[in-house]
N, C-alpha and C positions, 0 to 999 in steps of 0.2 A: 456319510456326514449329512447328505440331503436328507436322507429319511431320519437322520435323529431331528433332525430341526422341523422335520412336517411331524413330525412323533410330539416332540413339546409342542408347537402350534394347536395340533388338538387338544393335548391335555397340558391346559394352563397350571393346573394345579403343582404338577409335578414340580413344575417351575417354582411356584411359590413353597413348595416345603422345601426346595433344596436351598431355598433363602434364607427360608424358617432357620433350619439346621445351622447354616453360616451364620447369623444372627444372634441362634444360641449359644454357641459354642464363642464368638467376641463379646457377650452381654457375661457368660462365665467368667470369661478373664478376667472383666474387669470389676465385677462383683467380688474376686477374692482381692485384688487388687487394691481396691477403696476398703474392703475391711481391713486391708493391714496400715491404712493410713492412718494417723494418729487425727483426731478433731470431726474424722466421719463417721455416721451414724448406718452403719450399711452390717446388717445379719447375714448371714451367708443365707441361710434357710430359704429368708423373707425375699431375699435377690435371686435366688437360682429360681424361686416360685413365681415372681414376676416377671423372669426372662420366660421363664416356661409357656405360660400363659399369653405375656404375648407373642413370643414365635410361633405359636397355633392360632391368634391372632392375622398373622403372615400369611401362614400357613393357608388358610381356609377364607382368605378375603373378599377374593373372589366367587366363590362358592355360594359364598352367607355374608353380603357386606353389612346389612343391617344387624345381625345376630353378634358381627363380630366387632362390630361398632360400640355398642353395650360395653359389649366383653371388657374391650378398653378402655372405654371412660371406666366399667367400675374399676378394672385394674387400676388407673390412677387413683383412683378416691381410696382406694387402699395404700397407695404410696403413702398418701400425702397424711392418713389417717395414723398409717404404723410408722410413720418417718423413716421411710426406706427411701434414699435418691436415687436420683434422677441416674440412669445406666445408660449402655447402647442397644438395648432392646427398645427402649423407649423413642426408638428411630418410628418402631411399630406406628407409635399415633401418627408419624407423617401420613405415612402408608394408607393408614385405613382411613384418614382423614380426605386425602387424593380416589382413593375407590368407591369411597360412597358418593363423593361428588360424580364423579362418572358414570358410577351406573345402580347406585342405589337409588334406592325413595328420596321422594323430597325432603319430606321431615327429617330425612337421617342426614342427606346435604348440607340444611339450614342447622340443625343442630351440630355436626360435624364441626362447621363455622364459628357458631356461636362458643362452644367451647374451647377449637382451637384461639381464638381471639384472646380469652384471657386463661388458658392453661400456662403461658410463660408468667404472665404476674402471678398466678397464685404458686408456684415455684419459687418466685423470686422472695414470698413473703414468705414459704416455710421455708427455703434455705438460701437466704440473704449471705450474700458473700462479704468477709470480713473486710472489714477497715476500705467502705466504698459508701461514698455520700448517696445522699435519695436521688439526687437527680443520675449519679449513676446503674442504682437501681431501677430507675425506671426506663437510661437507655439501653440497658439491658433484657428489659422485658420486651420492650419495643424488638429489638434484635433479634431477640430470640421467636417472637411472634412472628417477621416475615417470612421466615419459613414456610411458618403451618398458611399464612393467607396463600401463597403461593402453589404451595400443595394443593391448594382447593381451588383456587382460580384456575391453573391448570386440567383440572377432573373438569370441571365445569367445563370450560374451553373443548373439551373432549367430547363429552355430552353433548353439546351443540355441535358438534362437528358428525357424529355417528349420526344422531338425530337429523341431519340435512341429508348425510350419505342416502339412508334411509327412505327419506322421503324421495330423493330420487332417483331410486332402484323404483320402489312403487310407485313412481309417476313412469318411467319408464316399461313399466307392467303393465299399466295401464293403457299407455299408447300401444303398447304393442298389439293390444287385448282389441283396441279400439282398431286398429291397422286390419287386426283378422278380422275382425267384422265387418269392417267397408270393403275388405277387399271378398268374403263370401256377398254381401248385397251386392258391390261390381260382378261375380258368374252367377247372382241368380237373376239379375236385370239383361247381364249380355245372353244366358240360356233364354231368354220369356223372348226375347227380341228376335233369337233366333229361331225358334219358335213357331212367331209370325212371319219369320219369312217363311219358313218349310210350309206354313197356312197357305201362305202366298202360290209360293212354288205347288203345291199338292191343288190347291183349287185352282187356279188357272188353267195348269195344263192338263189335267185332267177332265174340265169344262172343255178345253179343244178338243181332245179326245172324243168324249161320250158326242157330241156334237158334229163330227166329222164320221163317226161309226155310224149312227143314225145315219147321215146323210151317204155312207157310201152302201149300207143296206137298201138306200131306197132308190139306189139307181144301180146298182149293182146287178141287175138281167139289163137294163132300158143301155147304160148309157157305162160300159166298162172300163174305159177312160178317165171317167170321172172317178169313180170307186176305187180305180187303182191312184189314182191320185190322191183321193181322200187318206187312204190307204197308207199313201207315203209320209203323208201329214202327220196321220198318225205317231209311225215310227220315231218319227225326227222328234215330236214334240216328248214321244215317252222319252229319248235318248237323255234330251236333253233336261227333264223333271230328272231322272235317274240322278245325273249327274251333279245337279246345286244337291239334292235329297242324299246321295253319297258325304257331300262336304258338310250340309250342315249337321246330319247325323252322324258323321266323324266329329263333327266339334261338340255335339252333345254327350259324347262316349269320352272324350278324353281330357274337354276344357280349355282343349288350346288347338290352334288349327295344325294338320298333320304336317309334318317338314316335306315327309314324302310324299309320292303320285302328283296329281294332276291339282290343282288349285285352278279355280273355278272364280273370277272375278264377280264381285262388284256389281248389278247392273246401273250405268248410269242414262243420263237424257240423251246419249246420242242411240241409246238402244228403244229406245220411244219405238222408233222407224219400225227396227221388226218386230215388237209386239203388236202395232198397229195391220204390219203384214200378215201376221200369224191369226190375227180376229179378222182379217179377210177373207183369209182363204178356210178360215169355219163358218165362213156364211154371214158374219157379220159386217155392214158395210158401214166403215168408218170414217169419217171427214176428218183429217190432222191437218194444223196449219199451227208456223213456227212466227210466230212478230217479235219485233223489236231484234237487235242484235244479239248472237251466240256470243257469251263467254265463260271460259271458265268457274267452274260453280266449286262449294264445297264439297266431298266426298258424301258429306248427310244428305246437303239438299239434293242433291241428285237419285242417292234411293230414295227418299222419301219420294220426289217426285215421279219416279218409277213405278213403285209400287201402291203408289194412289190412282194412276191411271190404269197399271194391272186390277188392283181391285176394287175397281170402277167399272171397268169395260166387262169382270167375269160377272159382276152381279148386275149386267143390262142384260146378260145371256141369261142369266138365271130366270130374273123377273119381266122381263121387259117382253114376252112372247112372242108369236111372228112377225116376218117384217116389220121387224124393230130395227131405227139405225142409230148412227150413235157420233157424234163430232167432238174430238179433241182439240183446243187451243193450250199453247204455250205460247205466255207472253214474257218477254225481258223486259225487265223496268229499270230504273235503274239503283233502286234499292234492295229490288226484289224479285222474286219472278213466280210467275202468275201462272193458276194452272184452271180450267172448268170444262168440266166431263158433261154429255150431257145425253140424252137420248131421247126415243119421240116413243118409247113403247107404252104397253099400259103400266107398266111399275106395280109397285106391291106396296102394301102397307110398311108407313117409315118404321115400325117398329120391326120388322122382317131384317128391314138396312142394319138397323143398329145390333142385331143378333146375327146376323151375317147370313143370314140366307134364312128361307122354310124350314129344315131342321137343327137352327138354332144355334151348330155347332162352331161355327165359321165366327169370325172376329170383325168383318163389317166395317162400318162406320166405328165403333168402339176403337178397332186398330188403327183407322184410318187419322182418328183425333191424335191419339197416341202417339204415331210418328211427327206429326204436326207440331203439336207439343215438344216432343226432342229439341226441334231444330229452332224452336218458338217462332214459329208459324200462327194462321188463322184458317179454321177450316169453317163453310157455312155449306151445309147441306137439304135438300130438300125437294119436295113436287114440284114441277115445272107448272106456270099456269098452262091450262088445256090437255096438261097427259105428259109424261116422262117423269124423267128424273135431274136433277142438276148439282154436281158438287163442286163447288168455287174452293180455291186455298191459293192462299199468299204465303209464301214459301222468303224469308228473310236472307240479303245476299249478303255475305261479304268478301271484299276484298280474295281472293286465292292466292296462298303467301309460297 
């Protein structure tokens, strides 16, 4: 039974000629019916050819509403011309008057209307009903007219209702359409982000590294101790690049961070301490100093303030040459917190900053604004008077919910 009823749902047609057929076969009866009546003017011929025509009218309404729109109006103009009456085929014009409103042209709508309006009076004038005053002729016409306006107010009604459906299916396509696109710019903003971190992570630690090798090469006969210490620095720092460089290039390869292994936090401002340890013992000698009162920060402001003093401190090693030193502040405010890098080397040209190093490849001051920007921060960078370098950023607090 399901499947005959999904079988008509596809083919509507079918539906409509098994109507057709029902149609012609009661418009039959009653065509021989009215010929045997004495005072009716009904040919058998002229009637079985009118039923005919419009049960293929039925038939194919949907198919051709406008082709079979015609059809029917000239069928009537043939009634009304060969004085064949009115039958129960002539249900047809409801029908076709109700489908072109739905879902034919306009024209065929408006005209549909306009003729059903006065198809009952011009009836009532070729076959006026005996011994019935005008004014009952005219309630008549009226009567018999509501039908057909109904018929068509209804298709209409219809019309505007598939027409809104319509619209929003394809408003709904649209948003969806819109959905996948914000949500490909959300992985290709969160891949570029992570990105600069792996920048981050790849230059830094590997600036300890090259900087600690040098330095245990050069003590490395004189002073063994040192070298093996250097040595150890090294290790720790590669373990530890390995490890962010493992997470973030798993979230580059899959899009989402992996459920399994080791998850690798965050760094936030209480990790300040050992990155400042870890540019010590490469040789770098750094002043940190913490003002105003610790409190809980955002998850943003806290990398960001991370990794503007990571890459702040790896491009004083880059540019800033020998005994170079370097002083961190972090200040609490109380709307915001305050961060200025600064160092006493010779520096390099600000365009070197902004490209991120001498070969250019490194994100610099560019990244630097970038995360700034995220968190709608303020960053002001530039040459210290008398030699260095200095980068100020006001970092915006709020509340920790």
């Amino acid at each position: 039974m399901q499947r005959l009823y999904d079988f008509l749902r596809r083919h509507p047609t079918w539906v409509d000629t098994f109507w057709a057929v029902v149609l012609f076969g009661l418009s039959g009866v009653s065509v021989v019916s009215l010929h045997r009546v004495p005072g009716h003017h009904m040919p058998i011929g002229g009637g079985l050819a009118v039923s005919a025509v419009l049960s293929v009218v039925v038939a194919l309404r949907r198919r051709f509403p406008e082709p079979m729109l015609l059809l029917a109006l000239a069928t009537g103009l043939f009634q009304l011309v060969l004085n064949i009456e009115s039958t129960v085929a002539d249900f047809a014009m409801l029908v076709i008057t109700y489908t072109v409103a739905m879902i034919g042209a306009r024209w065929a709508s408006r005209l549909a209307l306009a003729v059903s309006l006065g198809a009952a009076a011009l009836a009532q004038l070729r076959w006026p009903e005996q011994q019935t005053t005008v004014l009952g002729h005219v309630a008549l016409a009226v009567f018999q007219t509501v039908p057909f306006a109904l018929a068509w107010v209804l298709g209409d009604s219809m019309r505007t209702r598939r027409a809104y459906f319509a619209q929003l299916e394809e408003r709904a396509a649209r948003l969806e359409k819109e959905r996948e696109a914000q949500a490909k710019v959300a992985v290709a903003a969160e891949r570029a982000r992570i990105a600069r971190e792996l920048h981050d992570v790849v230059a830094h630690n590997v600036s300890v590294m090259v900087v600690q090798a040098d330095g245990a090469a050069y003590v490395l006969d004189a002073a063994p101790d040192q070298a093996k210490k250097a040595l150890e620095t090294i290790s720790s720092t590669g373990r530890q690049a390995l490890a962010e460089m493992r997470r973030l290039l798993g979230v580059l390869r899959t899009g989402e961070h992996e459920e399994g292994g080791e998850y690798v936090p965050q760094p936030d401002v209480e990790q300040i301490d050992e990155l400042i340890e870890q540019c010590r013992s490469s040789g770098l000698p750094v002043d940190f100093k913490v003002e105003g009162t610790p409190r809980p920060l955002p998850s943003g402001v806290e990398l960001t303030a991370y990794r503007i003093v990571q890459e702040a401190l790896t491009n004083t090693r880059k540019h800033g040459g020998p005994n170079t030193g370097a002083s961190v502040r972090l200040v609490y405010f109380d709307d915001g917190l305050g961060l200025l890098v600064e160092d006493d080397g010779k520096g390099a040209p600000h365009e070197l900053y902004e490209e991120g190093g001498a070969d250019g490849q490194g994100h610099g001051l560019i990244g630097m604004r970038e995360r700034v920007g995220m968190v709608g921060g303020t960053l002001d960078a530039g040459p210290r008077p008398g030699g260095g370098f200095r980068i100020s950023v006001l970092l915006p607090l709020k509340p920790a919910h």
